[in-house]
DRENGUGU-732692 format. One line per field, with one value per residue (C-alpha): residue number from 1; residue in three letters; x, y, z. Coordinates in steps of 0.05 Angstrom, whole numbers, plus 5000, padded with zeros to 4 digits. Layout:
N
tortor	NUM;...
lumti	Ala;...
xx	X;...
yy	Y;...
zz	Z;...
END
This chain:
87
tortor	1;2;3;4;5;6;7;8;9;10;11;12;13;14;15;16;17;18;19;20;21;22;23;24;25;26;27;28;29;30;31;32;33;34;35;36;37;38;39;40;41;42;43;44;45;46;47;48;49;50;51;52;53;54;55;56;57;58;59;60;61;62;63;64;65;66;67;68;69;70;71;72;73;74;75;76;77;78;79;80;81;82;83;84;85;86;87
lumti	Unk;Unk;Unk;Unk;Unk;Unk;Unk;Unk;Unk;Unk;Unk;Unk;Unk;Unk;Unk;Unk;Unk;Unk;Unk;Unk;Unk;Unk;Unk;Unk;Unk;Unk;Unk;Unk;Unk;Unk;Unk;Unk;Unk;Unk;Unk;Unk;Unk;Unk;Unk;Unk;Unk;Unk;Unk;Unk;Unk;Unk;Unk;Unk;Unk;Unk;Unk;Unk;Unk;Unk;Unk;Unk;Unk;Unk;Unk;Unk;Unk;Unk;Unk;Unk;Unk;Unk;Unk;Unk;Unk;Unk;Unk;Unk;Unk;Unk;Unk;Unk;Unk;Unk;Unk;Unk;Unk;Unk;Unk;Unk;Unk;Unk;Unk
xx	5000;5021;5041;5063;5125;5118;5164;5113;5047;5068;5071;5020;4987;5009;4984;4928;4913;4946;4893;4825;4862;4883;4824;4795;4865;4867;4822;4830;4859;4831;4828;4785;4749;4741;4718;4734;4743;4795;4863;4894;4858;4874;4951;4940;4904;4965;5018;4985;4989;5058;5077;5033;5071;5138;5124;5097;5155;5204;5162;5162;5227;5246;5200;5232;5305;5273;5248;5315;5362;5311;5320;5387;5394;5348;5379;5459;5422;5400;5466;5506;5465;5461;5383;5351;5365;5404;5390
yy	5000;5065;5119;5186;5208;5248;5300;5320;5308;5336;5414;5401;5391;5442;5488;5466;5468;5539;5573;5539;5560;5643;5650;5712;5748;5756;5815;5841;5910;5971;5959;5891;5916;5991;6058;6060;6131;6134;6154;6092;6053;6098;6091;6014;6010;6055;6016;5947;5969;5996;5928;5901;5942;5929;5859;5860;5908;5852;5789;5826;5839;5771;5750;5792;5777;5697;5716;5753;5700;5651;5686;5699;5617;5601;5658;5626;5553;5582;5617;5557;5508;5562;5563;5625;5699;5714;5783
zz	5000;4977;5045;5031;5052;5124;5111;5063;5095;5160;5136;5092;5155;5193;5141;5141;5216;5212;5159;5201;5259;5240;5195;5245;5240;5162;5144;5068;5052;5035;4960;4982;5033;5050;5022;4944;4950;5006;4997;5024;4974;4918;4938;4937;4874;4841;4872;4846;4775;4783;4804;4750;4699;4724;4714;4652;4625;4658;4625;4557;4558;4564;4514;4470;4487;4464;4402;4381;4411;4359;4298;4307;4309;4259;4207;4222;4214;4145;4125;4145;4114;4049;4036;4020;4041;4107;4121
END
């Protein structure tokens, strides 16, 4: 019969007991719950989309640095090989 391994299950476990356990201490912010039109929740909403943006500028960026890194291989593939135009 199949037992998980216990240095697995136990924190698994513990988390678990943890979250039922604290569920009255976690209370959601201002942007979740709170006036809309407070300032507090107007500086949280701006600073989520500057970390939003920031990410996605990062994530691009990568994305980008892929692409080149591809046709860079695929055009010296090409010119090595000699098939078709490598600029």
């Amino acid at each position: 019969m199949f037992r998980p391994p216990t240095h697995i299950v136990r924190p698994l476990f513990a988390m678990a007991a943890i979250t039922l356990v604290a569920t009255g201490m976690a209370s959601a912010c201002s942007v979740c719950f709170g006036d809309p039109n407070d300032a507090q929740s107007h500086g949280m909403n701006m600073a989520i989309l500057t970390l939003l943006g920031v990410t996605g500028g990062v994530m691009a960026t990568v994305v980008a640095f892929g692409t080149t890194i591809a046709l860079r291989i695929r055009r010296a593939e090409r010119a090595a090989a000699g098939v078709g135009d490598v600029t």
